[in-house]
C-alpha positions as CSV (number, residue, x, y, z in Angstrom):
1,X,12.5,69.5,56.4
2,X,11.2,67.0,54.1
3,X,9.9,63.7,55.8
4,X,11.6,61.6,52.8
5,X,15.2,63.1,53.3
6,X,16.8,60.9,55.9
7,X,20.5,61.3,58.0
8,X,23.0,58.3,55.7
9,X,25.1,57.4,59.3
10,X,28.9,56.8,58.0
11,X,30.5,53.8,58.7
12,X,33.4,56.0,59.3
13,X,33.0,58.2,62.6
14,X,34.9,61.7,63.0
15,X,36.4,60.3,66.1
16,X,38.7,57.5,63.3
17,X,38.7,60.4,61.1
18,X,41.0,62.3,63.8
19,X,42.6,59.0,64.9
20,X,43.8,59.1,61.4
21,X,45.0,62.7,61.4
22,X,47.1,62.5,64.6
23,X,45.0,65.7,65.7
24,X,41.7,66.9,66.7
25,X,39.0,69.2,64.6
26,X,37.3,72.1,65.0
27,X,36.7,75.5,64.2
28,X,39.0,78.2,64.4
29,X,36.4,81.0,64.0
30,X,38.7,84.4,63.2
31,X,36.1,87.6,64.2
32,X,36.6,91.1,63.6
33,X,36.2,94.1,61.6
34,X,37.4,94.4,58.1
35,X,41.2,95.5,58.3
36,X,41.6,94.2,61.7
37,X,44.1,91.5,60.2
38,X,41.7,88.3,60.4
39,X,42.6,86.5,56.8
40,X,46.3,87.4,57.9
41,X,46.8,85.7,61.3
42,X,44.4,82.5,59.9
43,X,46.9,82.5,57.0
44,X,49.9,82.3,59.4
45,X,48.7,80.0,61.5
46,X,47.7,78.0,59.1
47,X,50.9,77.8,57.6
48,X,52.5,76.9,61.1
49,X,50.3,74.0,61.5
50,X,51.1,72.7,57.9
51,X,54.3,72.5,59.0
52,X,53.6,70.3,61.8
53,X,51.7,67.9,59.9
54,X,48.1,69.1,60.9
55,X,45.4,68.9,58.3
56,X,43.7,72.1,57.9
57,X,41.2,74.2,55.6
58,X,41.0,78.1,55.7
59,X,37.5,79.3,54.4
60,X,38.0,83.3,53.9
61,X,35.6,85.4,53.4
62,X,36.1,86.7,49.9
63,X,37.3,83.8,48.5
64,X,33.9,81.8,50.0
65,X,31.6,84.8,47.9
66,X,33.5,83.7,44.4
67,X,31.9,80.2,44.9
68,X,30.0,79.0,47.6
69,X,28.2,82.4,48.3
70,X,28.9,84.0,45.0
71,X,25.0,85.3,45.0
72,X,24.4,86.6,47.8
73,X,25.0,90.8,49.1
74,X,26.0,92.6,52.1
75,X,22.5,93.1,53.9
76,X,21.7,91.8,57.1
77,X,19.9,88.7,55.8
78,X,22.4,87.8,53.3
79,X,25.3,88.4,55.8
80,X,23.4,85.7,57.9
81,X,22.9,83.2,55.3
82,X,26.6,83.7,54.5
83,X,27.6,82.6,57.5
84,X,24.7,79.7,58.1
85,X,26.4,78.6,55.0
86,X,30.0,78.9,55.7
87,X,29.0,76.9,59.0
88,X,27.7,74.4,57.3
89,X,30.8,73.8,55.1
90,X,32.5,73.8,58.7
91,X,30.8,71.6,60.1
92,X,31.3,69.0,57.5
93,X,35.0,69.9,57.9
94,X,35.3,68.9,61.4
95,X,33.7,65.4,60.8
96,X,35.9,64.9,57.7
97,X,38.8,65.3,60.7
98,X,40.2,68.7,59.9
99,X,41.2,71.8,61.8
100,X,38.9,74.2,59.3
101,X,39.8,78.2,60.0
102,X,37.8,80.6,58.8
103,X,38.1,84.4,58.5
104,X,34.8,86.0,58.2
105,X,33.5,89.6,59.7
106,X,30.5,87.8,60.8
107,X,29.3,90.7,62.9
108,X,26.2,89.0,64.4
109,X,26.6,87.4,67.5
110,X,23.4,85.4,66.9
111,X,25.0,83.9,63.7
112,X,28.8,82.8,65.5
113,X,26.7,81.3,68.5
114,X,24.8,79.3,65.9
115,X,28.0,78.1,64.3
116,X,29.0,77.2,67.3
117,X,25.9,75.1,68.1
118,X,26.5,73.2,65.0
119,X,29.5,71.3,66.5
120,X,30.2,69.8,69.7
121,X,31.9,71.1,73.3
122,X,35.5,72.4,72.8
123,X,35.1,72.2,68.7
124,X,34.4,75.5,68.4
125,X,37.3,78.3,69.0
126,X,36.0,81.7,68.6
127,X,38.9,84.6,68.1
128,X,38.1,88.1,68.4
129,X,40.7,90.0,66.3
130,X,39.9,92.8,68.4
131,X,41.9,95.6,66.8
132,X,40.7,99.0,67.3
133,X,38.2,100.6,64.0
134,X,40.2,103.3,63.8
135,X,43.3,101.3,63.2
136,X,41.6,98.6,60.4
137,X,39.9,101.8,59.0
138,X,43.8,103.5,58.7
139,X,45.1,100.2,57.4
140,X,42.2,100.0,54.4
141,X,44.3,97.1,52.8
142,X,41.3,97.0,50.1
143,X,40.0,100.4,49.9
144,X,36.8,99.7,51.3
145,X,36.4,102.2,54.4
146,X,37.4,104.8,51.8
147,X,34.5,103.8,49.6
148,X,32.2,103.1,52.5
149,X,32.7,106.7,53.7
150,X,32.1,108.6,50.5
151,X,28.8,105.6,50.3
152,X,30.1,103.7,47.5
153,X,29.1,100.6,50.1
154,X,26.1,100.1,51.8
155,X,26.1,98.0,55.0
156,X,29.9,98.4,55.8
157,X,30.7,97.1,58.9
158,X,32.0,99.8,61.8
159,X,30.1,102.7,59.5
160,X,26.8,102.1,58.7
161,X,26.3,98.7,60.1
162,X,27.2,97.1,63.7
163,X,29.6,94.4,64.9
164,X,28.5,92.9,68.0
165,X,31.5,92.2,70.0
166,X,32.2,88.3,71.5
167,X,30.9,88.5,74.9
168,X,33.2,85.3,75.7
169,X,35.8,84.7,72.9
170,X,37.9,81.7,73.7
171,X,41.1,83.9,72.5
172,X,41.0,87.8,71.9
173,X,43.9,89.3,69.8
174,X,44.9,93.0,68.9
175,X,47.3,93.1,65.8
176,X,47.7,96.5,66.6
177,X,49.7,95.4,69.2
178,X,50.9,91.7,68.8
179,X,53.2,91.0,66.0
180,X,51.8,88.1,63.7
181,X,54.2,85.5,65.1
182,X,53.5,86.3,68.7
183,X,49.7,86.0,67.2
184,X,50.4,82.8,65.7
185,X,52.0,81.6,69.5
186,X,49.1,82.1,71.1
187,X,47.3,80.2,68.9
188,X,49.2,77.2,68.6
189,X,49.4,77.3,72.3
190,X,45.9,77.8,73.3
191,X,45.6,74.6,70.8
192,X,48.1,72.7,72.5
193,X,46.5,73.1,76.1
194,X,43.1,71.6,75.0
195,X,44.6,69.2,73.7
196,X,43.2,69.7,69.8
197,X,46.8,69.6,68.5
């Protein structure tokens, strides 16, 4: 890093910041394969919190590469510098004294463990939407499995590229088996006991 570029301390800590908010921040970090019904559950819960008066920000995944990531590809390298980039955003969120969700494949593990580092103990809640391939691959809400299997797309994660699984998730969810609002339960209640909400 350049020697002239210097941290600007706030006079304003995160800890007023969530005094202010009634609530604590973090990162609700949604993992999974395409399909597997991440952007769906974050959008729920979301919604639920809204309506308890908890200040939030979903970044998802597709929306984040109109803008923010809007020139980078699916390769390995650019997959990581999404996500260093989308942590970044994050991080920034949680100081600013919101509960930031985010919905993002992210199938390195090396890249959600590095998120993760970016904040401090307990601000970092990893969810595995762990919903079978076959199952996100029969949903195919966007057409993309169907397009990755006739290679239309290169570096589709669960055909031609891997998705390391969370070795220790704090929540794991299967929306092949959980209905969204017992999804969204779990959630709020996980939040609840660790005392973030």
């Amino acid at each position: 890093m350049d020697e002239n570029i210097v941290w600007h301390n706030y006079a304003t800590t995160k800890a007023q910041r969530s005094e202010q908010k009634k609530h604590q921040s973090a990162i609700i970090w949604f993992t999974g394969f395409s399909g597997s019904g991440k952007s769906t559950v974050a959008n729920a819960l979301e919604a639920a919190l809204n309506q308890q008066g908890i200040h939030t920000y979903l970044l998802d995944g597709d929306n984040v590469r109109h803008g923010l990531c809007k020139d980078l590809g699916f390769s390995d390298a650019d997959r990581v510098e999404n996500i260093r980039r989308v942590g970044e955003t994050a991080k920034l969120m949680v100081d600013a004294g919101l509960l930031v969700l985010t919905a993002f494949i992210s199938p390195f593990r090396a890249e959600r463990d590095m998120v993760r580092s970016l904040v401090d103990d307990k601000e970092f809640i990893e969810v595995f939407i762990d919903t079978p391939l076959d199952v996100c691959e029969s949903r195919d809400p966007k057409g993309l499995y169907k397009k990755a299997r006739a290679g239309e797309i290169k570096h589709f994660t669960g055909i031609d590229s891997s998705y390391e699984i969370p070795i220790n998730p704090e929540i794991i969810l299967d929306t092949s088996k959980n209905t969204l609002d017992q999804s969204v339960v779990q959630l709020i209640t996980y939040l609840k006991q660790q005392h973030i909400i």
